[in-house]
Each structure stands twice: as C-alpha cells, then as structure tokens.
Rosetta silent file (secondary structure, phi, psi, omega in degrees, C-alpha in Angstrom):
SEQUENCE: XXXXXXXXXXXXXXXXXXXXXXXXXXXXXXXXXXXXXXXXXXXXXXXXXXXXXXXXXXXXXXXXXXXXXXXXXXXXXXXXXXXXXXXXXXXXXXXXXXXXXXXXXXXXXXXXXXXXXXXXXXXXXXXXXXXXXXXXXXXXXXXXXXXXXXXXXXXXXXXXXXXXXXXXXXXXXXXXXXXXXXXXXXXXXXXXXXXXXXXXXXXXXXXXXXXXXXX
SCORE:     score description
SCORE:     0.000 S_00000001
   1 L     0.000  113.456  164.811   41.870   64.376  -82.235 S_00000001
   2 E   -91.896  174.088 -168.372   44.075   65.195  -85.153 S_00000001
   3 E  -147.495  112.595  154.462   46.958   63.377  -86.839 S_00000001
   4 L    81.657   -5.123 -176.743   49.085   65.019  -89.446 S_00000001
   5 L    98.600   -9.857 -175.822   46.659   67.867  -89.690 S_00000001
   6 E  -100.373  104.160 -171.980   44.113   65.303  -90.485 S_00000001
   7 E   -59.876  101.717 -167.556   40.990   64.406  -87.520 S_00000001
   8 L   -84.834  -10.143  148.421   41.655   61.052  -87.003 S_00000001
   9 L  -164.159  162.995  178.114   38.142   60.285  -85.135 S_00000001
  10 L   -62.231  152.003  176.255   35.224   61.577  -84.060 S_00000001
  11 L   -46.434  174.548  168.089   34.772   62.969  -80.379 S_00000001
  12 L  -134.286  143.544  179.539   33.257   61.055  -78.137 S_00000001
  13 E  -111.500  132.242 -162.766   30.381   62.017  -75.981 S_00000001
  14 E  -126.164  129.257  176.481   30.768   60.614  -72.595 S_00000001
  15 E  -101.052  132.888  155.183   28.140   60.106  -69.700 S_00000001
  16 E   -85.417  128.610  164.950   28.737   59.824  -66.433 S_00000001
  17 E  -176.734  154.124 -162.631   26.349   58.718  -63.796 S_00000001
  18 E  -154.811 -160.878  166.565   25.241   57.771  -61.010 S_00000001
  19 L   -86.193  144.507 -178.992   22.963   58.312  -57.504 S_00000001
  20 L   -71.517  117.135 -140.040   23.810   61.458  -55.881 S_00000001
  21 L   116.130  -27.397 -167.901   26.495   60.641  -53.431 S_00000001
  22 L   -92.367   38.209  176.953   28.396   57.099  -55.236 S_00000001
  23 L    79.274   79.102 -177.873   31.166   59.862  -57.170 S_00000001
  24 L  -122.536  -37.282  178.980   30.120   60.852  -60.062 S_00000001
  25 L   -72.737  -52.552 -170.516   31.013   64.656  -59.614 S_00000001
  26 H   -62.177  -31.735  177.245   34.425   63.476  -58.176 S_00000001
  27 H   -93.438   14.266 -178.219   35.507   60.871  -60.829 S_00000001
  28 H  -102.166  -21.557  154.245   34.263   63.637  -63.628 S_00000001
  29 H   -70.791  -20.193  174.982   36.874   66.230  -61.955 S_00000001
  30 H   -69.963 -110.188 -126.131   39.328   63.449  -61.911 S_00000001
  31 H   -73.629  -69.795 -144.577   38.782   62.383  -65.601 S_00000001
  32 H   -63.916  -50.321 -149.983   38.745   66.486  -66.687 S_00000001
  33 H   -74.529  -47.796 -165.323   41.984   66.907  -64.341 S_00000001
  34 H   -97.246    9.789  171.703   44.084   63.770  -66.566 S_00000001
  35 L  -139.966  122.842  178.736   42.417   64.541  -70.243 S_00000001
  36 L  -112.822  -13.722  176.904   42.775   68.408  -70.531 S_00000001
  37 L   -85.430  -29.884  165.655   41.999   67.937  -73.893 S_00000001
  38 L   -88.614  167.182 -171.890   38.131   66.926  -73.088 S_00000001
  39 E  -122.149 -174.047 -170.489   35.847   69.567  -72.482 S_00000001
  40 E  -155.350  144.811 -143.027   32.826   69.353  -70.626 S_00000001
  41 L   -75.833  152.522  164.307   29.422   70.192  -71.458 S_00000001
  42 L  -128.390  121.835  175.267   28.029   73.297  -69.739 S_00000001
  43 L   -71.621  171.286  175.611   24.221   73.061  -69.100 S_00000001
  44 E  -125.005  145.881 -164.037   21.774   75.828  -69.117 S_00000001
  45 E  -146.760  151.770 -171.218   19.610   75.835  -66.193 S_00000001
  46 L   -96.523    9.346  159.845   16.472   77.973  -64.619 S_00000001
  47 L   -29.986  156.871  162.804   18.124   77.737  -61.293 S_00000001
  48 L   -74.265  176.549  176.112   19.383   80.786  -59.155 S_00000001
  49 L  -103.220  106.247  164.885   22.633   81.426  -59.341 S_00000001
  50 L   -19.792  143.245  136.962   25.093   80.228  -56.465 S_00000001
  51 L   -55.114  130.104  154.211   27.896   82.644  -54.982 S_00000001
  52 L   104.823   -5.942 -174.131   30.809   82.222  -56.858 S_00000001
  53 L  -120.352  143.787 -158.747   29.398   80.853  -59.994 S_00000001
  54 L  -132.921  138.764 -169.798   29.605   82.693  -63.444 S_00000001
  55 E   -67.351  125.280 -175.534   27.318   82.551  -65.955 S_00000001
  56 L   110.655  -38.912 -168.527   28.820   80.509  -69.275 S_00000001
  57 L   -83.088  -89.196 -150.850   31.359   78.644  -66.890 S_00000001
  58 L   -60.229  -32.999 -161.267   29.783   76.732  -64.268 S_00000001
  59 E  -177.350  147.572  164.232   26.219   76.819  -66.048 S_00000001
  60 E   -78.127   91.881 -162.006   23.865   78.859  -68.673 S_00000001
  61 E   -78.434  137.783 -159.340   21.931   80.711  -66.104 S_00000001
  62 L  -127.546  154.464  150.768   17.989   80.824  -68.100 S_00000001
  63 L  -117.474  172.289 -147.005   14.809   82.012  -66.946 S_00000001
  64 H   -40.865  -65.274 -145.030   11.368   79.937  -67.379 S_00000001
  65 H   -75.348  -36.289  160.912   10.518   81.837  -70.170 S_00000001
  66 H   -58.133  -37.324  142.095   13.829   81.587  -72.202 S_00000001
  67 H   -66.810  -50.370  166.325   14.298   77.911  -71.494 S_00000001
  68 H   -33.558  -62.901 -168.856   10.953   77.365  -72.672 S_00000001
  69 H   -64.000  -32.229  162.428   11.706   79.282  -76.045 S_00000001
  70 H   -87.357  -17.480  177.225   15.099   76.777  -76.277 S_00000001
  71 H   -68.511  -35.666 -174.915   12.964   73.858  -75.845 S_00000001
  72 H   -42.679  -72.649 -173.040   10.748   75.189  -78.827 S_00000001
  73 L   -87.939   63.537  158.720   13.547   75.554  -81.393 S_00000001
  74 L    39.048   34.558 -161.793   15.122   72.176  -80.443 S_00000001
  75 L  -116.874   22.952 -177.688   18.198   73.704  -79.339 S_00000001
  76 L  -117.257  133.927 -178.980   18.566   71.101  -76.091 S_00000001
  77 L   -97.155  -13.053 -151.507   20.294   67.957  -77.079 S_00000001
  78 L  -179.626   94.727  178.666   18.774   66.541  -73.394 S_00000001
  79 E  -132.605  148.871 -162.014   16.774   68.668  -70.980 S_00000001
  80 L  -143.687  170.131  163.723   15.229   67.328  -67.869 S_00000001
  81 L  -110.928   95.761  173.432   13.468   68.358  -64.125 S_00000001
  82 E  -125.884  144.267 -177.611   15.449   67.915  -61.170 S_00000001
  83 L    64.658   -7.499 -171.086   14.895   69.164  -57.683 S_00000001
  84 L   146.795  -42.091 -169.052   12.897   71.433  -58.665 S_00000001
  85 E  -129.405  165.119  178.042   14.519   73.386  -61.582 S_00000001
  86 L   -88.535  157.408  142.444   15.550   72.532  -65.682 S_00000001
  87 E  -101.493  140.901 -175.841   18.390   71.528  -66.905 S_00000001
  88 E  -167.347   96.004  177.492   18.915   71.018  -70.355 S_00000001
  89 L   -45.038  115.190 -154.297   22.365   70.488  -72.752 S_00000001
  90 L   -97.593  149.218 -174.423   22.015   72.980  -75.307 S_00000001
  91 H   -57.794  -37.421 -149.564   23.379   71.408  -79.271 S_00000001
  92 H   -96.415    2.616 -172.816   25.445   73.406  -81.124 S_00000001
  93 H  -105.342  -45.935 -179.557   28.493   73.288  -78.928 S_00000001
  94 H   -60.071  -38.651 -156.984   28.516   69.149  -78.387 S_00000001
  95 L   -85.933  -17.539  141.784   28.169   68.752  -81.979 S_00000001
  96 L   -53.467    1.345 -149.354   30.813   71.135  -82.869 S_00000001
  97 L  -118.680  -88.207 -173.943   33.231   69.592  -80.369 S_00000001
  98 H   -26.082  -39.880 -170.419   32.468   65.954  -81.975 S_00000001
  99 H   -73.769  -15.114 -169.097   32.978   66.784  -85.435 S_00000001
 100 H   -95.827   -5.057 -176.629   36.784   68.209  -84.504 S_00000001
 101 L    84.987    8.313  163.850   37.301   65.359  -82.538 S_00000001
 102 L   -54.488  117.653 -177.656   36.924   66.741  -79.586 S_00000001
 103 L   -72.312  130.293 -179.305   35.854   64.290  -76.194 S_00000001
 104 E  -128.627  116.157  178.334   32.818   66.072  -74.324 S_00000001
 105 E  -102.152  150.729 -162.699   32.151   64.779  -70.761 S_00000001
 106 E  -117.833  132.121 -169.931   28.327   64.838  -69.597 S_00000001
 107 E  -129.140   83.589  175.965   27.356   64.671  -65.469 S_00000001
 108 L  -138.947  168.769 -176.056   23.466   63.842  -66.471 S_00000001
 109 L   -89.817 -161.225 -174.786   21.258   61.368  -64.739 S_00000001
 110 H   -85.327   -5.538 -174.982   19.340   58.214  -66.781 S_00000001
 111 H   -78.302  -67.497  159.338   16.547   60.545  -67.960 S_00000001
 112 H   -37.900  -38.315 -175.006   19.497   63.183  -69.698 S_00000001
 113 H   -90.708  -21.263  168.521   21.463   59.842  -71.008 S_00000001
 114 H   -74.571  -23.434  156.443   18.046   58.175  -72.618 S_00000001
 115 H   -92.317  -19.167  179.679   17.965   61.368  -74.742 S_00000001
 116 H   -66.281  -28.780  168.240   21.226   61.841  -75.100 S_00000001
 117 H   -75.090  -69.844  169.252   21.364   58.412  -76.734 S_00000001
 118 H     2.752  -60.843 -171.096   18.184   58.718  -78.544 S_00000001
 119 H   -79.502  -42.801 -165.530   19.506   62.080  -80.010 S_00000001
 120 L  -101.710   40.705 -166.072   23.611   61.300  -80.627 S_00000001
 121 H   -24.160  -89.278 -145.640   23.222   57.168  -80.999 S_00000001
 122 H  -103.386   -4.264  154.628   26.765   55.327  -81.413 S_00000001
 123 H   -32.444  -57.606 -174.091   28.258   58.727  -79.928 S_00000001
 124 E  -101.231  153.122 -151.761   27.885   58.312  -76.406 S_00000001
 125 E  -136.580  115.487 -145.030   29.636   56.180  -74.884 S_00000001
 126 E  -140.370  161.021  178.913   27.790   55.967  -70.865 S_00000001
 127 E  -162.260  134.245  171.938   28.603   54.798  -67.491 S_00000001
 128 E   -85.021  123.987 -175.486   26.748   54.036  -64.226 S_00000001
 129 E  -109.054   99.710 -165.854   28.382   54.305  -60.897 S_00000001
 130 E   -99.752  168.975 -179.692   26.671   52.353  -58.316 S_00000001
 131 L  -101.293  146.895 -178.766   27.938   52.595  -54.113 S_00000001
 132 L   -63.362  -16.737  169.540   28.921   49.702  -52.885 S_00000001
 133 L  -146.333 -179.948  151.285   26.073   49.752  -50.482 S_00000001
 134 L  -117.429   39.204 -176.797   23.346   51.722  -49.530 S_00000001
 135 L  -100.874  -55.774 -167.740   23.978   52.001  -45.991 S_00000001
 136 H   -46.720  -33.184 -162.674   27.639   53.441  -47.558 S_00000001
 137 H   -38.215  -83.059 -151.833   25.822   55.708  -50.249 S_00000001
 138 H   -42.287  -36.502  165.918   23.887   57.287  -47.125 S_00000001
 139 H   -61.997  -67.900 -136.733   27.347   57.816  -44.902 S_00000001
 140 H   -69.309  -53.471  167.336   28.920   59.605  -47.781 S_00000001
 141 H   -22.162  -45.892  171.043   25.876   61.794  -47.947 S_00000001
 142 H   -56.922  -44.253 -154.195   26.138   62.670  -44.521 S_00000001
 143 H   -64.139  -19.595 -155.788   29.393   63.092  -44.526 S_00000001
 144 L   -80.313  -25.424  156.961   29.414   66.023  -46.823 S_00000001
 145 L    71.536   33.217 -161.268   27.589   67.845  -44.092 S_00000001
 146 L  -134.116  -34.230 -179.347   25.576   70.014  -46.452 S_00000001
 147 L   -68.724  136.182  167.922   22.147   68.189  -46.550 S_00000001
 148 L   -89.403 -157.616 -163.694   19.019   68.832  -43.701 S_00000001
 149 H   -98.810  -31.887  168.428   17.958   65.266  -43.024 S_00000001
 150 H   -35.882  -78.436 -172.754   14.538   65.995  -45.312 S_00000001
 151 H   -49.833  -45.772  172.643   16.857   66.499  -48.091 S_00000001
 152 H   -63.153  -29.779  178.848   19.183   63.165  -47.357 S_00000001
 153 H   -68.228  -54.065 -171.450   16.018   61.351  -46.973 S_00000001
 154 H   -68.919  -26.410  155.081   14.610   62.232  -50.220 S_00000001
 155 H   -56.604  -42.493 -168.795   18.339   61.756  -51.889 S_00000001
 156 H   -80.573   -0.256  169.427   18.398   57.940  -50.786 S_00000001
 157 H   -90.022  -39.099  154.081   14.472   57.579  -52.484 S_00000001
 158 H   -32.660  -60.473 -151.459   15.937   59.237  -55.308 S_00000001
 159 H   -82.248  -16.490  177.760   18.633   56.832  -55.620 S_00000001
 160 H   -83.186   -0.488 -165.282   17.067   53.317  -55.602 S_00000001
 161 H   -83.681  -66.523  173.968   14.644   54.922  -58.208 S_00000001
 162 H   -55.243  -59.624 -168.534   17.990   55.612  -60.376 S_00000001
 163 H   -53.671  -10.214  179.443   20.171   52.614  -59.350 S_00000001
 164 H   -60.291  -29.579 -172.040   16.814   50.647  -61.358 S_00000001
 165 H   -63.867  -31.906 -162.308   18.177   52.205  -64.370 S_00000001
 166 H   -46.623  -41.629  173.547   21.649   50.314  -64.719 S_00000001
 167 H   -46.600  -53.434  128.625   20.647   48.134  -67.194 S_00000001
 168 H    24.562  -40.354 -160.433   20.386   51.195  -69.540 S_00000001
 169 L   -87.436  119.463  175.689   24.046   51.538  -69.460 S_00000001
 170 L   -93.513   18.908  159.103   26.938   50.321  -71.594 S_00000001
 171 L  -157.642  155.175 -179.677   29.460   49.829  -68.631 S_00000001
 172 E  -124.492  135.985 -171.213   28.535   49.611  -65.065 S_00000001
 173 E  -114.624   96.781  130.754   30.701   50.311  -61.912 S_00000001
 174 E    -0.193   39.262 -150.480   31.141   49.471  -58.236 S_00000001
 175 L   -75.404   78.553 -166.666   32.682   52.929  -57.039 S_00000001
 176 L  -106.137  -32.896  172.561   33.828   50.910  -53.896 S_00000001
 177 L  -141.611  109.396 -165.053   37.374   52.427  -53.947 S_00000001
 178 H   -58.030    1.216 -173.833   37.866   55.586  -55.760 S_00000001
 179 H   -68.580  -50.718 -150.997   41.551   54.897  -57.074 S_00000001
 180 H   -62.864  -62.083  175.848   39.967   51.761  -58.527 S_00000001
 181 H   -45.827  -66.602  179.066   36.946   53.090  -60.047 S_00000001
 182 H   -56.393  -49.391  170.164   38.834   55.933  -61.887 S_00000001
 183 H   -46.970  -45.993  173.471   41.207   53.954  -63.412 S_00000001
 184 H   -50.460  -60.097 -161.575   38.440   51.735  -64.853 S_00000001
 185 H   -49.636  -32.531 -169.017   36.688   54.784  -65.891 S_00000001
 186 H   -62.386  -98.705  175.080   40.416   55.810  -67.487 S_00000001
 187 H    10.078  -51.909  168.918   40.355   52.604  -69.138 S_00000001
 188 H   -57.453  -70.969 -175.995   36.730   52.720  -70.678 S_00000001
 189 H   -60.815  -26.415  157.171   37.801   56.002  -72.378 S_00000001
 190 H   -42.938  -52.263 -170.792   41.108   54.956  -73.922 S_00000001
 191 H   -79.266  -27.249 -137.781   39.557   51.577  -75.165 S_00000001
 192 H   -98.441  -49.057  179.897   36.434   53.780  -76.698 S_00000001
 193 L   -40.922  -47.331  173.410   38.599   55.703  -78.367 S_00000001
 194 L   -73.300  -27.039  168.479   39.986   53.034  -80.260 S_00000001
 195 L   -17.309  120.306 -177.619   36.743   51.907  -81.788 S_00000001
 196 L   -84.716   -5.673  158.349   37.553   51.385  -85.765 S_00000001
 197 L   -82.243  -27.864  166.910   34.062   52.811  -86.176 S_00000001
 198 L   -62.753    0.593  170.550   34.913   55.915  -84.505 S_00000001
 199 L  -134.245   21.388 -178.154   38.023   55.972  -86.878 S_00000001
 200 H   -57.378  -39.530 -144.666   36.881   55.081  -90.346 S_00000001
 201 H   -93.121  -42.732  176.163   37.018   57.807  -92.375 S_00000001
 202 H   -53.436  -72.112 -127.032   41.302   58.477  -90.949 S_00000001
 203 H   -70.617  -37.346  178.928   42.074   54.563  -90.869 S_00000001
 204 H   -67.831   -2.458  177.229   40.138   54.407  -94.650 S_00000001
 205 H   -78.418  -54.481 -140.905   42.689   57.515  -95.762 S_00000001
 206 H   -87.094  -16.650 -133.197   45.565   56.272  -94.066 S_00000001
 207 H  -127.643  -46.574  167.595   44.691   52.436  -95.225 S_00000001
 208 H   -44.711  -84.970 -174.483   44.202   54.145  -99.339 S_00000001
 209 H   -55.432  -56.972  149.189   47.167   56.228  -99.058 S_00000001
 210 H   -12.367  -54.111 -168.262   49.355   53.173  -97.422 S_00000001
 211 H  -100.183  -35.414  164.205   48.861   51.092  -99.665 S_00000001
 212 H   -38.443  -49.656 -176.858   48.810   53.405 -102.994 S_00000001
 213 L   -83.023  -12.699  163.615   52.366   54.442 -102.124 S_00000001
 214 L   -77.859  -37.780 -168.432   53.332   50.357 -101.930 S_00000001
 215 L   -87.761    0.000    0.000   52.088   50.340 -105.803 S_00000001
C-alpha cells in the first residue's frame, strides 16, 4: 500500500483454510469481492484442465515433467499432493506483490501453510475455519450435489485428519454463520495490517521526517 508515493508496509500473505466443505472457497471470494486491491495467488497444478478454465487465470496448468523441473530450481514457495494431483505456489509473483505492498490471498491446506510459513515467516498471517459440526460439515457437502458418496466419504476422513491441525494456526474460526465468520475474517485483515512491524521502515520515515521539521 502506498502513501504519498511512498509504500507504507509490506503486503501481507494471507492463508485461508479449512476442511473441504466449512467455507473456505466462499469466504476467499467474499474477502477478494470487498479488497479489490488483494490479489490472489494462482497455483500451478498437474491437473487436467476443467471446461471453462484458462490457463494463467484460474491455475498454471503443468505437466509431471515440468512441475518436477519447478520443484528442482526452487521456484514453488509451497507445493503439495492432493487428490491425486500437485499443486504448488510458484515465488516470484508472491514476493513481488509483498515488496509493493501488495495483500496476496492463499486457499492452501495445513501442509501448503507449514511451508508457506517456514518459507515467508512473519509474512503470513493464517486462518483455520472449522464447521460447527461434523454432522453440519457432511450436509453442506451433500448439499453441493457434486460428490459420489465414495468421494464424500473420503472428504469427511480427510477432514478430521485436517481439523487436527488447528493448533498450527494464528487465528481460528467457527464458520457457524457465514455473515459472522466473514466479518471476523474482515477484521483479522484490517487489524494485521496495522502491525508496526509490518510498517517500520514508513512509520521510521514519517516518525524522522515529523519530527526534523518540528526542529
């Protein structure tokens, strides 16, 4: 974010996550839809490619041998196996985004956010979404009508696997009523924002210059 022509703090890199099913996709369209100003990371993945989905946008479509060749030269800030296929946040884009002050939101599970801290430390800033039950988790799952029963079974085995993880986290969530939940989530990012470490280098200009111009 600048001030005055001047970046007045670093970006923040922000995780979202949760079990598939408690919101995670919904309060990170949400959060993108009221900050227009964060971006949001697009992974590269050896998946096929969905109708309707374009290569750059929705996802860096890779094959085996090409994701292999970015894991070599380190060029994944966080790459993981899910379902089946890789995923992996490639560097030079997050890290460009942070230094300009730029917000970058991340939709990665606890495996993606234990490297993502590991690699970015006092950067990320992470949140856990848990369902208020798991009988509810399992309705919303249904409800979405998309799932065989195989697959819903193997989501809810997934997810107590994940919800183990919370501790992990530096704010944790209830997503028992989504109004509720997003505002918190609002809330988190505002107050993050404000961090005076995440503003040193402005508030020690502005704090220099301030006071220089009293003498």
């Amino acid at each position: 974010m600048e001030k005055a022509g001047r970046i007045e703090r670093r970006g923040i890199l922000f995780v979202l996550s949760s079990p598939s099913g408690a919101g995670k996709t919904t309060m990170a369209r949400r959060l993108l839809a009221a900050e227009p100003q964060m971006a949001v990371s697009v992974s590269a993945t050896t998946r096929a490619k969905r109708p309707g989905e374009v290569d750059g946008i929705d996802y860096h479509f890779r094959t085996e041998a090409q994701f292999d060749r970015m894991v070599e030269a380190g060029e994944f800030l966080e790459w993981a196996h899910v379902f089946g296929n890789r995923y992996g946040t490639p560097r030079s884009a997050v890290e460009a985004a942070l230094g300009m002050g730029r917000d970058v939101l991340f939709d990665v599970d606890w495996q993606g956010t234990q490297q993502l801290s590991q690699s970015m430390g006092d950067d990320v800033v992470s949140v856990f979404l848990l369902p208020p039950t798991m009988a509810e988790l399992e309705r919303r799952l249904r409800a979405r009508r998309t799932d065989s029963e195989a697959v819903i079974e193997g989501r809810m085995a997934r997810a107590a696997a994940e919800i183990s993880h919370w501790p992990e986290y530096d704010y944790v969530l209830v997503n028992e009523d989504m109004h509720d939940c997003f505002e918190q989530i609002h809330t988190i990012v505002h107050a993050e924002r404000l961090r005076r470490q995440r503003r040193g280098a402005w508030l020690t200009e502005f704090t220099r210059e301030m006071v220089g111009k009293q003498g």
